[in-house]
LODO-816430 format. One record per residue (C-alpha): x, y, z. Coordinates in steps of 0.5 Angstrom, whole numbers, plus 500, padded with zeros to 3 digits. Last residue first. Example, Ala and Ser with C-alpha at 12.3 -4.5 7.8 and 13.67 -1.06 7.14 Angstrom:
<rs>
527498514525491516
</rs>
This chain:
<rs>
160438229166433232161428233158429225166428222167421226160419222162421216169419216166413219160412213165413208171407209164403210162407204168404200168397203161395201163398194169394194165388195160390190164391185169385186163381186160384180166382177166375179159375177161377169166373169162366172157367166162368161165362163159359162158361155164360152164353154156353151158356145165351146160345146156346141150349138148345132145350127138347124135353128138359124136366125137366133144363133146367128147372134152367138158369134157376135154375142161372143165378141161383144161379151169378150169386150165387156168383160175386158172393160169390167177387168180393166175397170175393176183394177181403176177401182183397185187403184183409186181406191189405194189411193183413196186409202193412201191419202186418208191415212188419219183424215186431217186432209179433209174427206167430205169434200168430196173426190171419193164420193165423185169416184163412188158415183162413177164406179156405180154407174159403170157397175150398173152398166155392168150388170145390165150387159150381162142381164141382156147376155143372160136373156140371149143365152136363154132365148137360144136355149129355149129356141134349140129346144122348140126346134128340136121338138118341132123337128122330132114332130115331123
</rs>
């Protein structure tokens, strides 16, 4: 009987841990979608005036890769869906054997969820790099 316990406790642990990590998934991209969405009201400001040298085909090479990450971030988001669709039984049946493509899944899950979020940070570091001269150059010229 204490097999069972064990294994059940396990089988719990693991269970509790794919569900967190599905959690914090959906949390990173929400913060992405928050962080595209700021970044794009930044991008359309009046901050950036036409005199900008290269100023046209930088936001709209913005504009692209931020439309790039949102394709990503929304096929992430759709594969996170199916698999918490398929991993949600998980939690009601402890008997289940969780194997080893649930655990693949997962995994690669993981590694496309922190690749998007590598993507957004980096664009989002360049953006407001790009921003703060703009920002800089435009004050001492006031």
């Amino acid at each position: 009987m204490m097999v069972t316990n064990q294994t059940e406790l396990e089988h719990n642990s693991i269970v509790h841990e794919m569900h967190w990590d599905c959690q914090h998934w959906k949390s990173t991209l929400q913060f992405i979608d928050d962080g595209i969405v700021f970044i794009e009201g930044l991008l359309k400001s009046y901050k950036f005036l036409p005199n900008t040298p290269g100023l046209f085909e930088k936001l709209q090479d913005y504009h692209r890769r931020l439309k790039n990450l949102k394709t990503i971030k929304s096929e992430v988001r759709s594969s996170l869906s199916r698999y918490e669709n398929i991993s949600g039984g998980l939690m009601e049946v402890y008997e289940c054997k969780c194997d080893e493509q649930l655990y693949q899944k997962h995994e690669l899950l993981k590694a496309q969820v922190a690749d998007c979020g590598e993507r957004f940070t980096a664009l989002r570091l360049e953006i407001y790099s790009y921003a703060a001269g703009i920002l800089k150059n435009r004050k001492l010229k006031d």
